[in-house]
N, CA, C and O atoms as a GROMACS GRO file, in nm:
protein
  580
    1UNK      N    1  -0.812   1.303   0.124
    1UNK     CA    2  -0.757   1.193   0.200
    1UNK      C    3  -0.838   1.171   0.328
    1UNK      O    4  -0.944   1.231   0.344
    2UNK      N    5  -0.795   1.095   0.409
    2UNK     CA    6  -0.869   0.982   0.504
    2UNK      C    7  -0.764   1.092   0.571
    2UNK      O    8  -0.662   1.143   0.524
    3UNK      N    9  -0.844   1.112   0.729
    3UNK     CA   10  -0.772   1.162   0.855
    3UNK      C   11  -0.774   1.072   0.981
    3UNK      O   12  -0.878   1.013   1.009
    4UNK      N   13  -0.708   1.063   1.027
    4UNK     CA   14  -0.633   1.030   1.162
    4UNK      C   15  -0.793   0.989   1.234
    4UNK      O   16  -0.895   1.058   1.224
    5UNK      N   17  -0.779   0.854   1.309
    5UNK     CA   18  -0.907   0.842   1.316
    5UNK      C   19  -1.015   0.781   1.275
    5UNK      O   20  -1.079   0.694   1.335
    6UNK      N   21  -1.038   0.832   1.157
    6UNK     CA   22  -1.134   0.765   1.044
    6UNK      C   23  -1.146   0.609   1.038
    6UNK      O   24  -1.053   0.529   1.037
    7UNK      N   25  -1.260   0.586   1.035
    7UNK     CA   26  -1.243   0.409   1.002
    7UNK      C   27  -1.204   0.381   0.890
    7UNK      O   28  -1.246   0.456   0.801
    8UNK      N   29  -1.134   0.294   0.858
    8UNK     CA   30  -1.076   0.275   0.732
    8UNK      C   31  -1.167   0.163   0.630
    8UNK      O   32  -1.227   0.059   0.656
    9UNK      N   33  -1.142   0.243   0.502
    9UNK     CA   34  -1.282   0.190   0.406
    9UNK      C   35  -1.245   0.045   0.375
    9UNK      O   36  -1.152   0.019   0.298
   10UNK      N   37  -1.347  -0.090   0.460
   10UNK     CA   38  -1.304  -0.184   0.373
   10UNK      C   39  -1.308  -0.228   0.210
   10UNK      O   40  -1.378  -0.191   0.116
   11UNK      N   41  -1.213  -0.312   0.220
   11UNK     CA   42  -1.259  -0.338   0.047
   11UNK      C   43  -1.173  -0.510   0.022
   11UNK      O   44  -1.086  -0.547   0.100
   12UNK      N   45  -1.209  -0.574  -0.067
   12UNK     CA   46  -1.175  -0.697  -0.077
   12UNK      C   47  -1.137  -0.641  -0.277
   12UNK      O   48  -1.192  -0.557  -0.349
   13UNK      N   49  -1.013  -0.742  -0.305
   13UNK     CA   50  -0.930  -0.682  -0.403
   13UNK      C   51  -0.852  -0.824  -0.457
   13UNK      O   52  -0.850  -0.931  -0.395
   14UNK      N   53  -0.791  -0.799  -0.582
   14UNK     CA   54  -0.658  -0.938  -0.599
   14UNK      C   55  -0.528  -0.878  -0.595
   14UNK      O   56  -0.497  -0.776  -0.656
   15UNK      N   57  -0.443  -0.951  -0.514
   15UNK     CA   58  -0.360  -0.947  -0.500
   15UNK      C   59  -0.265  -0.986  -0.590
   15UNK      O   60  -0.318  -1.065  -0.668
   16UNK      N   61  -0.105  -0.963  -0.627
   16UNK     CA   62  -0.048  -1.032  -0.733
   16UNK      C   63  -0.031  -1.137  -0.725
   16UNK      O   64   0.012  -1.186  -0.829
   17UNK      N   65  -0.050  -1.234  -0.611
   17UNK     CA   66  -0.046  -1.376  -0.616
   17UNK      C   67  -0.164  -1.400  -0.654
   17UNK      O   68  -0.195  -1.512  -0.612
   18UNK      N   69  -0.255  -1.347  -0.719
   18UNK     CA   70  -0.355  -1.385  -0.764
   18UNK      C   71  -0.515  -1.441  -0.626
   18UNK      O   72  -0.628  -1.489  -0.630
   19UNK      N   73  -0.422  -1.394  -0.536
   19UNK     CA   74  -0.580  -1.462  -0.438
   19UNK      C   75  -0.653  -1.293  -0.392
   19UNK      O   76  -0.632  -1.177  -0.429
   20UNK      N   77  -0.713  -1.338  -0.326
   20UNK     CA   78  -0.854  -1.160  -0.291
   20UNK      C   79  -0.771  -1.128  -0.122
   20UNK      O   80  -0.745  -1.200  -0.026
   21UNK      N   81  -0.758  -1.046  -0.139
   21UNK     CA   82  -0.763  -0.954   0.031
   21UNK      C   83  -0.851  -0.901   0.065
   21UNK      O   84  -0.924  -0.852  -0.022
   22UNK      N   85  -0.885  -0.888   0.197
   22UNK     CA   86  -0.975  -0.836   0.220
   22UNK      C   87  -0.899  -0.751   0.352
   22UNK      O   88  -0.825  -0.795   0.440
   23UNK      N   89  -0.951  -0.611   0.326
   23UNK     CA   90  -0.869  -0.544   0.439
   23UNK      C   91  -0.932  -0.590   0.606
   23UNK      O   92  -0.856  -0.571   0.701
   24UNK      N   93  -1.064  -0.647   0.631
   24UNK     CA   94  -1.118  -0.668   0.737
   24UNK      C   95  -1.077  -0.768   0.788
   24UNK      O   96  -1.094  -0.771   0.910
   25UNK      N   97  -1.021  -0.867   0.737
   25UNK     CA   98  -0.928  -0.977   0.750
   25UNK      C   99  -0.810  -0.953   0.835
   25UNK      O  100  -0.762  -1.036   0.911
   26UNK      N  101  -0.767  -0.837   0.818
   26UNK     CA  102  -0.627  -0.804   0.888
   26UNK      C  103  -0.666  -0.744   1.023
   26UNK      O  104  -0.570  -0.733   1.100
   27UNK      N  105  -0.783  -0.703   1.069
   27UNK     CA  106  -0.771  -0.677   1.245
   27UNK      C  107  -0.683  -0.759   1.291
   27UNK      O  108  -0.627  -0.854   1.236
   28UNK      N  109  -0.673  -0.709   1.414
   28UNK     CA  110  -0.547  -0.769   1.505
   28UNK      C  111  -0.392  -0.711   1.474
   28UNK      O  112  -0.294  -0.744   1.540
   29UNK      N  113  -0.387  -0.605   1.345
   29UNK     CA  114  -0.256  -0.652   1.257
   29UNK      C  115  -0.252  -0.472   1.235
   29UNK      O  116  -0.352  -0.400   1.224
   30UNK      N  117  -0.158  -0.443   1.234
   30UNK     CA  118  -0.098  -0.265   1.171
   30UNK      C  119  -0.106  -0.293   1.028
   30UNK      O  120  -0.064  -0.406   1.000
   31UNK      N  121  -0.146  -0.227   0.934
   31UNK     CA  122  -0.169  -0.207   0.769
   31UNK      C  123  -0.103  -0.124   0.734
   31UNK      O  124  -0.122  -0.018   0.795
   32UNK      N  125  -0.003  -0.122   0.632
   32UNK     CA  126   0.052  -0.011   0.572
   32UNK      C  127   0.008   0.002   0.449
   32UNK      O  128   0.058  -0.080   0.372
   33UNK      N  129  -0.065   0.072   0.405
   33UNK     CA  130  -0.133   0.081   0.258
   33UNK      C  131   0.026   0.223   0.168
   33UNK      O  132   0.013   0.345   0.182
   34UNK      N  133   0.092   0.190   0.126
   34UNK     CA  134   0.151   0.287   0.052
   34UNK      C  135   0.128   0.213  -0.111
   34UNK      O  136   0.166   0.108  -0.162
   35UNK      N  137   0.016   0.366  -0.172
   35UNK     CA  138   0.016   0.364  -0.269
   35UNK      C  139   0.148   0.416  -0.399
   35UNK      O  140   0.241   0.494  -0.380
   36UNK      N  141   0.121   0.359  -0.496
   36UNK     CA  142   0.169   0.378  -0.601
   36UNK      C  143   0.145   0.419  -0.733
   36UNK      O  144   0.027   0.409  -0.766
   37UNK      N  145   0.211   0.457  -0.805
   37UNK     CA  146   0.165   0.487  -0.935
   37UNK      C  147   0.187   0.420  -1.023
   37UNK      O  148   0.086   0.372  -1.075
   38UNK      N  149   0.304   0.384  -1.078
   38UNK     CA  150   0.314   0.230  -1.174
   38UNK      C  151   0.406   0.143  -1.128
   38UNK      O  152   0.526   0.167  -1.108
   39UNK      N  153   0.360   0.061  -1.114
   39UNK     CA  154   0.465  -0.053  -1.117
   39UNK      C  155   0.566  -0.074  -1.200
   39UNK      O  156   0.571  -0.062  -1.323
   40UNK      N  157   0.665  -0.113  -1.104
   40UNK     CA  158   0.821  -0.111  -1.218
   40UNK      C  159   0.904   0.013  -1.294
   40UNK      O  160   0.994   0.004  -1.377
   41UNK      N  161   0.861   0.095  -1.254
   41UNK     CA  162   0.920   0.276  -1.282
   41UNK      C  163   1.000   0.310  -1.159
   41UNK      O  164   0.978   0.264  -1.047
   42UNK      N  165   1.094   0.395  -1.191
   42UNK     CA  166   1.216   0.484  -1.084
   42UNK      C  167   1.136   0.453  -0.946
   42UNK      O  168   1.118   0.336  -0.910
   43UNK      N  169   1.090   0.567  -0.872
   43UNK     CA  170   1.009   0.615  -0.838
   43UNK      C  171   0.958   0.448  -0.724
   43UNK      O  172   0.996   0.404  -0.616
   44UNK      N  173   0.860   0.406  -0.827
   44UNK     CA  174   0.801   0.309  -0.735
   44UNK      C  175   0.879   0.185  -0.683
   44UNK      O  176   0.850   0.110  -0.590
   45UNK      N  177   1.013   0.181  -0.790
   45UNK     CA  178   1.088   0.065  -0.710
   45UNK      C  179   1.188   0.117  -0.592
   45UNK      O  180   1.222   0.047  -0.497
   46UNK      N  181   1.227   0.248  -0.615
   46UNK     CA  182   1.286   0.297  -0.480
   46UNK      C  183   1.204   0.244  -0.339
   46UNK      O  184   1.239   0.174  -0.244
   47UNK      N  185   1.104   0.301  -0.367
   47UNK     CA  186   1.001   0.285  -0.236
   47UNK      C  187   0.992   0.132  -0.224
   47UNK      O  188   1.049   0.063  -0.140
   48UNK      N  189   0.911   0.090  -0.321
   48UNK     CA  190   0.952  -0.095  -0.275
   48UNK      C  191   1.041  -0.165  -0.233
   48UNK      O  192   1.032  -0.260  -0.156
   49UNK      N  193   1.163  -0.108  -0.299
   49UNK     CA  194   1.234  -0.190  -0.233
   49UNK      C  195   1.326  -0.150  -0.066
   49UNK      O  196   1.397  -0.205   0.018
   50UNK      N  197   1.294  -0.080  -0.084
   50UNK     CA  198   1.290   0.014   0.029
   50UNK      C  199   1.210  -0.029   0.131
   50UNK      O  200   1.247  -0.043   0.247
   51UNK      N  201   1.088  -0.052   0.083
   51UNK     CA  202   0.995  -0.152   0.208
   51UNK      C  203   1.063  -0.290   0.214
   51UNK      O  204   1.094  -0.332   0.325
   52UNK      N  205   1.084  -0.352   0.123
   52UNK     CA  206   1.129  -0.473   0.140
   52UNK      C  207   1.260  -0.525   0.198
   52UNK      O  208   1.280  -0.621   0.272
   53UNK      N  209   1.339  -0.442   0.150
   53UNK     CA  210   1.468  -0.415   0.259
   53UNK      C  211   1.425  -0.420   0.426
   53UNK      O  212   1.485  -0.499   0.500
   54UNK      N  213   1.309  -0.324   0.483
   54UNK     CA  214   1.319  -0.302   0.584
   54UNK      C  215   1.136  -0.384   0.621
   54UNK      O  216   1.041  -0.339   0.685
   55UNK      N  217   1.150  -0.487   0.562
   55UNK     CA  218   1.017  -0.600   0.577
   55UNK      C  219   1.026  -0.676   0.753
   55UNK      O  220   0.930  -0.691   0.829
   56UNK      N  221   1.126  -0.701   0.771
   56UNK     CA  222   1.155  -0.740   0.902
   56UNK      C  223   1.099  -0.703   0.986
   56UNK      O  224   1.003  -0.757   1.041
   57UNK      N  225   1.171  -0.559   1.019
   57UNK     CA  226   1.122  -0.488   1.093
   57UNK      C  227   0.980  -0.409   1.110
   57UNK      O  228   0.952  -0.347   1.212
   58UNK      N  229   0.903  -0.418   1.011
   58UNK     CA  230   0.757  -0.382   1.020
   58UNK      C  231   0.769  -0.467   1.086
   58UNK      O  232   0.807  -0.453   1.202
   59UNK      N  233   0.738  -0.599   1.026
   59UNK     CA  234   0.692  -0.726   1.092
   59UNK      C  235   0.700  -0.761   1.255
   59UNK      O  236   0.611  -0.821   1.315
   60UNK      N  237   0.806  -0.720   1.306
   60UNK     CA  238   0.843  -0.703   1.422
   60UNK      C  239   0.743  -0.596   1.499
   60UNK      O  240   0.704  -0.592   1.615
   61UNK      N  241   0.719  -0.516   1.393
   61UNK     CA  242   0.617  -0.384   1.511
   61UNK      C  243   0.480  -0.445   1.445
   61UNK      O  244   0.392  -0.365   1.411
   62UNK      N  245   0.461  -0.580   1.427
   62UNK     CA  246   0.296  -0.586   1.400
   62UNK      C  247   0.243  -0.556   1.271
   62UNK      O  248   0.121  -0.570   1.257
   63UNK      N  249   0.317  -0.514   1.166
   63UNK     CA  250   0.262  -0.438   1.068
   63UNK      C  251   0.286  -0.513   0.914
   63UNK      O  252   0.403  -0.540   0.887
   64UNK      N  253   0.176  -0.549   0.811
   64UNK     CA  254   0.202  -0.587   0.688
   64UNK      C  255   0.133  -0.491   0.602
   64UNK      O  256   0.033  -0.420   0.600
   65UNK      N  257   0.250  -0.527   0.522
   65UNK     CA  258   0.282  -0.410   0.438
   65UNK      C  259   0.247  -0.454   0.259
   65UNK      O  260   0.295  -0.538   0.183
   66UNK      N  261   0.144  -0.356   0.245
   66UNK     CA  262   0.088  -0.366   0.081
   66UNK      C  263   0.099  -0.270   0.036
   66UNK      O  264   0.075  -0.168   0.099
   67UNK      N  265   0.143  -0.271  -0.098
   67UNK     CA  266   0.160  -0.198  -0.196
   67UNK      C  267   0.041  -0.180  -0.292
   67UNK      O  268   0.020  -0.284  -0.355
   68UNK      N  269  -0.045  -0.076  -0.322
   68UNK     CA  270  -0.147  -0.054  -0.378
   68UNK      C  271  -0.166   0.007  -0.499
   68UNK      O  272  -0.217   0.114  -0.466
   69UNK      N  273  -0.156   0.007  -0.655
   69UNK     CA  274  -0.176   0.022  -0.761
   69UNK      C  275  -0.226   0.008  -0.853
   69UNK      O  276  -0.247  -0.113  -0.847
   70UNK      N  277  -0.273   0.045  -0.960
   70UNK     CA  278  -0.408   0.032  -1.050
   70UNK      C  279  -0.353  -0.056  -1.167
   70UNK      O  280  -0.424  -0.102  -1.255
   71UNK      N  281  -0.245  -0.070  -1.160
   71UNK     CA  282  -0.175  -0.206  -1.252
   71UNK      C  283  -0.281  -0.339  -1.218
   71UNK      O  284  -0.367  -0.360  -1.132
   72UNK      N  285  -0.232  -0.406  -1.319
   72UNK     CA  286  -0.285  -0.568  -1.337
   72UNK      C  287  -0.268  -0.688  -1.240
   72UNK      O  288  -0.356  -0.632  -1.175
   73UNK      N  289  -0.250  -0.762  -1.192
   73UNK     CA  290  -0.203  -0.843  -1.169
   73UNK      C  291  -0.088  -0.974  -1.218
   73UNK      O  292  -0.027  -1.063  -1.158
   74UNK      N  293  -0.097  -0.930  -1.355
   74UNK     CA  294   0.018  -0.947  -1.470
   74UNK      C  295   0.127  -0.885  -1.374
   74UNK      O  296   0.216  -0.927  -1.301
   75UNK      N  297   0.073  -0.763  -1.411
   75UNK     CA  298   0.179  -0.633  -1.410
   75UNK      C  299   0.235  -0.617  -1.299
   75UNK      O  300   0.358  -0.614  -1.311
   76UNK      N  301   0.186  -0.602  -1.159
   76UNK     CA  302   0.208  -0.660  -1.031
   76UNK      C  303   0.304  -0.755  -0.998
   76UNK      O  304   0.414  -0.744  -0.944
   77UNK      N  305   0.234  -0.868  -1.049
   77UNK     CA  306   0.324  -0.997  -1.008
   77UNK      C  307   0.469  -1.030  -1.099
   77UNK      O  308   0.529  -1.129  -1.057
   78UNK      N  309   0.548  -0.945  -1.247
   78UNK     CA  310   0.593  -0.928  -1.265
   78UNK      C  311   0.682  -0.821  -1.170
   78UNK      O  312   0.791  -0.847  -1.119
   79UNK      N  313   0.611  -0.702  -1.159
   79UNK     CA  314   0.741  -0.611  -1.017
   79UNK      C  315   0.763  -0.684  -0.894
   79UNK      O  316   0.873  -0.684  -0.838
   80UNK      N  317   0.687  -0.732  -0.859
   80UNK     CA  318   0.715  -0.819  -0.745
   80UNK      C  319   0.815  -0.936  -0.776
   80UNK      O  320   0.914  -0.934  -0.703
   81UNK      N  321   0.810  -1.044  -0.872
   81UNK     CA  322   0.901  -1.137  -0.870
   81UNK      C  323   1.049  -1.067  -0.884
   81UNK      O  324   1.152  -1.096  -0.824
   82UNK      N  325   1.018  -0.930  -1.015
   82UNK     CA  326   1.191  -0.895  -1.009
   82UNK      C  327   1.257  -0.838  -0.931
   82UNK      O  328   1.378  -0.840  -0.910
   83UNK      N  329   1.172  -0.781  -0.883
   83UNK     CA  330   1.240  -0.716  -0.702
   83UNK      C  331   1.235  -0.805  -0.601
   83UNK      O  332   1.300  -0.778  -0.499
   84UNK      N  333   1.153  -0.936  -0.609
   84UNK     CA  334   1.126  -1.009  -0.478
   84UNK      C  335   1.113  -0.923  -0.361
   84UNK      O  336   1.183  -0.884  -0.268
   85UNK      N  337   1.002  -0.910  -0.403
   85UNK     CA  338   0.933  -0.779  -0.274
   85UNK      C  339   0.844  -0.963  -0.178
   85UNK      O  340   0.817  -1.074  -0.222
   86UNK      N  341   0.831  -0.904  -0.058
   86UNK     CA  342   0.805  -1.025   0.032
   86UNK      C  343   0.636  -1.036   0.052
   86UNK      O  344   0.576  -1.143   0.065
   87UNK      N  345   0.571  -0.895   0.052
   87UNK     CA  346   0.510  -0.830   0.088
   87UNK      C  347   0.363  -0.804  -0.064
   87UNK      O  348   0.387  -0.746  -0.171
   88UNK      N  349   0.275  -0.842  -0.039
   88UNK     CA  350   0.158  -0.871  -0.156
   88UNK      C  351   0.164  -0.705  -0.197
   88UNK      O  352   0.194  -0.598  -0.143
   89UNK      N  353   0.119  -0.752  -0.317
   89UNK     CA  354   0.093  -0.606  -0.448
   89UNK      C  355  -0.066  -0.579  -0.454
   89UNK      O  356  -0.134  -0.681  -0.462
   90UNK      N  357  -0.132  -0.465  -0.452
   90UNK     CA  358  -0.298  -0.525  -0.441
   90UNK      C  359  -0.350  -0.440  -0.567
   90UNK      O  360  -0.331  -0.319  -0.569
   91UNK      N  361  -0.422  -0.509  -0.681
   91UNK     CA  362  -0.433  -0.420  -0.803
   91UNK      C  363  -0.549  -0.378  -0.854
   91UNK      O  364  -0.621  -0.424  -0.941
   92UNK      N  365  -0.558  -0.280  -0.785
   92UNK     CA  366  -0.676  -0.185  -0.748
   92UNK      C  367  -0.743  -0.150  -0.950
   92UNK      O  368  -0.755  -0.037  -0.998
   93UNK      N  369  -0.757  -0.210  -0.983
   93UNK     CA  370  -0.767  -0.164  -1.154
   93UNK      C  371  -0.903  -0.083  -1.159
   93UNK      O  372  -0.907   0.013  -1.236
   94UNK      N  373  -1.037  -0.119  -1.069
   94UNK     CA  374  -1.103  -0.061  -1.084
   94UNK      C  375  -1.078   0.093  -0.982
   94UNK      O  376  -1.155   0.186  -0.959
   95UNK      N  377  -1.043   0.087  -0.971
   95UNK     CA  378  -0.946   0.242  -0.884
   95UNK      C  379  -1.083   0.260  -0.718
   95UNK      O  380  -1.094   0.364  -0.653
   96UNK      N  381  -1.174   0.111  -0.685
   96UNK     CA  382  -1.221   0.120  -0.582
   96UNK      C  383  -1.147   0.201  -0.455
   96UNK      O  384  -1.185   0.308  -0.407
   97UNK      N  385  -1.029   0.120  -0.413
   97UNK     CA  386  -0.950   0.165  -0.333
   97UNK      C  387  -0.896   0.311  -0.330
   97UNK      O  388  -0.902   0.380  -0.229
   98UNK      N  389  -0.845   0.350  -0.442
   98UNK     CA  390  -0.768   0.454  -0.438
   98UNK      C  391  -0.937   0.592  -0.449
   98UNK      O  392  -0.920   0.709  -0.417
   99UNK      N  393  -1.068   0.545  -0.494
   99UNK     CA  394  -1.138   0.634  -0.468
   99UNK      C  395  -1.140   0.688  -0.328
   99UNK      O  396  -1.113   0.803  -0.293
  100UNK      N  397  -1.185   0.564  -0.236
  100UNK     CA  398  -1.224   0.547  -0.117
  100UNK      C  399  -1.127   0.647  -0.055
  100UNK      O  400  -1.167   0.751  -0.003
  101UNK      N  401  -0.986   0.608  -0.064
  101UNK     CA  402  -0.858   0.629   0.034
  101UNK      C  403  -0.820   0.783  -0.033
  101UNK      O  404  -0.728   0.855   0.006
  102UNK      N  405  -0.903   0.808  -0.130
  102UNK     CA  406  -0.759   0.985  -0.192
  102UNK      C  407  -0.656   0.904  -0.281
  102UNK      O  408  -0.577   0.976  -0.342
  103UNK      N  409  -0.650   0.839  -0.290
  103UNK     CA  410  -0.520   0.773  -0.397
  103UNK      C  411  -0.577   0.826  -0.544
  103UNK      O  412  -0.504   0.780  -0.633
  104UNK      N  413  -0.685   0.911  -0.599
  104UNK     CA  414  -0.727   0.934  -0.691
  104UNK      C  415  -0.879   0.990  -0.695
  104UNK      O  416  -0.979   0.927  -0.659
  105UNK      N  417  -0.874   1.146  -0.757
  105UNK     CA  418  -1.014   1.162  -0.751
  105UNK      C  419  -1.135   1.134  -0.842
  105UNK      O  420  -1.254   1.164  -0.840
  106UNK      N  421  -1.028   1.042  -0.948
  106UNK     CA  422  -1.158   0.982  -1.077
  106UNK      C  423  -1.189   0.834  -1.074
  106UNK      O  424  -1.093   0.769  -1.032
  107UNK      N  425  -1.268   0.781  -1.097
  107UNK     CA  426  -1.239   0.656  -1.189
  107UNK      C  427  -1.166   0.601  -1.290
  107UNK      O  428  -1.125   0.485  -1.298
  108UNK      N  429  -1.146   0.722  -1.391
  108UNK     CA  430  -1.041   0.743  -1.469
  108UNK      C  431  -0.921   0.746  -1.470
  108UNK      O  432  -0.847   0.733  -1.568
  109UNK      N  433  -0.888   0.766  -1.338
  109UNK     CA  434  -0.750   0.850  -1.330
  109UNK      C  435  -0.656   0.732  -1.363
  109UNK      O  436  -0.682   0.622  -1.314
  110UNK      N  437  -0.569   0.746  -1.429
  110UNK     CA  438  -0.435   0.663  -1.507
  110UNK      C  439  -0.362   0.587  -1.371
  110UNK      O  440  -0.326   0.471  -1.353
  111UNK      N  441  -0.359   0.706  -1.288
  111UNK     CA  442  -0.218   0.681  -1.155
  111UNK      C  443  -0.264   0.701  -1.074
  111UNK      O  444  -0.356   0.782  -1.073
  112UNK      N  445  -0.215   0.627  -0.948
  112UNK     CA  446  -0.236   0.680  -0.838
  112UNK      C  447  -0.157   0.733  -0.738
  112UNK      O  448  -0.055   0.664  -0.729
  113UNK      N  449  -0.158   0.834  -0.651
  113UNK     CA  450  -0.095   0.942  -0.623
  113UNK      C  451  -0.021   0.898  -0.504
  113UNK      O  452  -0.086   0.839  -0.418
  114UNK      N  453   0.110   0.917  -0.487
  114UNK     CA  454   0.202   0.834  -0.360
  114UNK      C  455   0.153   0.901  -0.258
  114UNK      O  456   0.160   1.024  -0.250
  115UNK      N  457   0.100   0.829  -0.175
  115UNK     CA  458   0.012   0.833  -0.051
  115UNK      C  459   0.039   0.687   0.027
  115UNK      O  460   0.063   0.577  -0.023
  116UNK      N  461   0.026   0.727   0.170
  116UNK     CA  462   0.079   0.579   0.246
  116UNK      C  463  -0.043   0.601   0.371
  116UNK      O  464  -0.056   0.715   0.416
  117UNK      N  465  -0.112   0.512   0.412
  117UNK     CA  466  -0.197   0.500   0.526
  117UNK      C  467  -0.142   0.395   0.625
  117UNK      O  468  -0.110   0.287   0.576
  118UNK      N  469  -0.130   0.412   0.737
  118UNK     CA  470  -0.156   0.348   0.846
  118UNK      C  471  -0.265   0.311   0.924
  118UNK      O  472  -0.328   0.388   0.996
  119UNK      N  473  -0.293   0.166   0.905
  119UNK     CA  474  -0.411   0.160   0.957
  119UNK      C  475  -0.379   0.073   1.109
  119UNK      O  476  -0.303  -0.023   1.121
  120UNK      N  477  -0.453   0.132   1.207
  120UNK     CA  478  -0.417   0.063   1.361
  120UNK      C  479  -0.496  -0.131   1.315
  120UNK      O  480  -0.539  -0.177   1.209
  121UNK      N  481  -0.481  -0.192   1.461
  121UNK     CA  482  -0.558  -0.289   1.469
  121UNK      C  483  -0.646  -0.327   1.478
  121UNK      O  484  -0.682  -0.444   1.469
  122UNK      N  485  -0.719  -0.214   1.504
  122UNK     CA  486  -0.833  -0.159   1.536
  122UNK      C  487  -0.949  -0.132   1.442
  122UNK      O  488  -1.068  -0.115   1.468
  123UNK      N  489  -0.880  -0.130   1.316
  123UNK     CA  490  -0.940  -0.084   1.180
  123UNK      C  491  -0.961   0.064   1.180
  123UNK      O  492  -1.066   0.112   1.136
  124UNK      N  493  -0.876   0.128   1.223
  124UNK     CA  494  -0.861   0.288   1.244
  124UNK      C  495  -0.799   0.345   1.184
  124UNK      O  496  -0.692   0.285   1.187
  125UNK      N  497  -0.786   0.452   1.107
  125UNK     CA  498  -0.699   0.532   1.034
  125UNK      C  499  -0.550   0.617   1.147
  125UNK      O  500  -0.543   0.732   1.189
  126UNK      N  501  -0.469   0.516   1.160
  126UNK     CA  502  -0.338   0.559   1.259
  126UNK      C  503  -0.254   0.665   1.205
  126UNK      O  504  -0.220   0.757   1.279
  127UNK      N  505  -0.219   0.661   1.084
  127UNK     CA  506  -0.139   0.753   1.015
  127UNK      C  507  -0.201   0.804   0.840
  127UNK      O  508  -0.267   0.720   0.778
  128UNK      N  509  -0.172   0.945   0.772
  128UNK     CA  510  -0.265   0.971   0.697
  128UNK      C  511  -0.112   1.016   0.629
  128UNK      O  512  -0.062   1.110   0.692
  129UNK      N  513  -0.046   0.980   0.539
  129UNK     CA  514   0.046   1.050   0.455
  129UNK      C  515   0.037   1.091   0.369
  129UNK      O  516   0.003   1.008   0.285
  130UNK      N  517   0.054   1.238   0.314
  130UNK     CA  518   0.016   1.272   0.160
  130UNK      C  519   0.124   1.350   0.122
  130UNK      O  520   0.116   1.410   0.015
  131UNK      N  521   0.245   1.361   0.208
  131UNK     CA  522   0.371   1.393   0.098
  131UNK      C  523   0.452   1.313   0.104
  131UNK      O  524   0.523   1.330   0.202
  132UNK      N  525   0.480   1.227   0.042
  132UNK     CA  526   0.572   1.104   0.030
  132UNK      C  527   0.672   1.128  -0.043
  132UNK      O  528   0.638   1.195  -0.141
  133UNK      N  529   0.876   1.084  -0.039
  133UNK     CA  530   0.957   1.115  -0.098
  133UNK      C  531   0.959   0.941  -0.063
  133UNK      O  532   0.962   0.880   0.044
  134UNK      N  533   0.955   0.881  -0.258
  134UNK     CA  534   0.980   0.754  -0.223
  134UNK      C  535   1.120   0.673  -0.175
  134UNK      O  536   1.109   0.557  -0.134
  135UNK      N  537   1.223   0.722  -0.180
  135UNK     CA  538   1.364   0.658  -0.130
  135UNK      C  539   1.366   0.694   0.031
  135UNK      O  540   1.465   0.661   0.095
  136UNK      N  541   1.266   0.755   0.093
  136UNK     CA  542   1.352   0.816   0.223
  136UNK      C  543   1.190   0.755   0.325
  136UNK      O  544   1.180   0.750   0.448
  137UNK      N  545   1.087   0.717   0.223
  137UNK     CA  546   0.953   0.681   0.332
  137UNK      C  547   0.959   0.559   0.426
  137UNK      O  548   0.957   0.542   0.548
  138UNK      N  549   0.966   0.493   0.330
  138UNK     CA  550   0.983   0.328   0.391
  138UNK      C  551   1.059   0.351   0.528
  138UNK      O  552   1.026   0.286   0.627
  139UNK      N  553   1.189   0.470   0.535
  139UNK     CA  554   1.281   0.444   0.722
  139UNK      C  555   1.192   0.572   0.769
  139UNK      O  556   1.170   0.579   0.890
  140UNK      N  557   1.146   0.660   0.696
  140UNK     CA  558   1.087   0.756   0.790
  140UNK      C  559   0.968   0.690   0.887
  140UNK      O  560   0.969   0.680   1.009
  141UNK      N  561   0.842   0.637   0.773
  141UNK     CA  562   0.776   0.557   0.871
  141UNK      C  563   0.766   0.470   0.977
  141UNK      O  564   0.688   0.465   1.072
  142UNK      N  565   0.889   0.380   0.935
  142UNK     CA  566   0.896   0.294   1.041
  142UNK      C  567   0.986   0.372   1.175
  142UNK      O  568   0.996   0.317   1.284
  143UNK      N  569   1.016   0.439   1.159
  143UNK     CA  570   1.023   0.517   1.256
  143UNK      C  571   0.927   0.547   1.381
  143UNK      O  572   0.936   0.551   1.504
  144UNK      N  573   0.835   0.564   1.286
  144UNK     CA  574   0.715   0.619   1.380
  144UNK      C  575   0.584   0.514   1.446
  144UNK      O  576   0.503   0.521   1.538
  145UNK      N  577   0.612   0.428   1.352
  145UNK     CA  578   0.530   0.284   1.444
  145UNK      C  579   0.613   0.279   1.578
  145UNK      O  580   0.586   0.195   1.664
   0.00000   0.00000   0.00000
């Protein structure tokens, strides 16, 4: 994983609305990168919706919030409409992202490993999470912004 500090690796990606992000785009702005492993399973909709419940209030401390997974954009934009998550899905398929960030140490790898980054405004690595309990992250973090 990425430590406290670290500049954070850009990368430009599709989102489930189908348009490109680009993480360099967001200076000025707090990033919450919490990865995932599949879309639409136990597990990852706790945490989503869990962010999305508490979407406001990032927003309020500066901060947008993406969800990062090696799913499709099909696949994506399906969990997103049935949860109406507020907040873009980014579908890392070639597992660029999750190399860069620790979200996975192959190219191969099927999943990617629940991990959440904070990135400052700065384009700085603010927060580095690598034990994540997905029902309880989404209020722990925002806590700490």
């Amino acid at each position: 994983m990425l430590t406290v500090g670290d500049a954070a690796p850009d990368f430009t990606v599709k989102a489930h609305t189908g348009e490109d992000v680009t993480l360099s785009d967001l200076r000025g702005k707090r990033v919450v990168l919490w990865f995932y492993p599949k879309a639409d399973t136990p597990g990852c909709t706790l945490e989503g919706c869990a962010f999305r419940d508490r979407s406001t209030m990032y927003a309020e401390k500066n901060a947008e919030i993406f969800g990062v997974s090696f799913d499709t954009v099909e696949e994506n934009r399906a969990f997103a409409e049935k949860f109406d998550f507020p907040f873009r899905l980014l579908c890392d398929t070639e597992r660029e992202i999750g190399m860069a960030y620790g979200a996975c140490d192959s190219p191969d790898a099927q999943y990617a490993k629940r991990i959440t980054y904070v990135i400052g405004e700065d384009g700085n690595i603010e927060q580095a999470i690598g034990e994540v309990k997905a029902a309880e992250h989404p209020e722990s973090l925002l806590a700490t912004l």
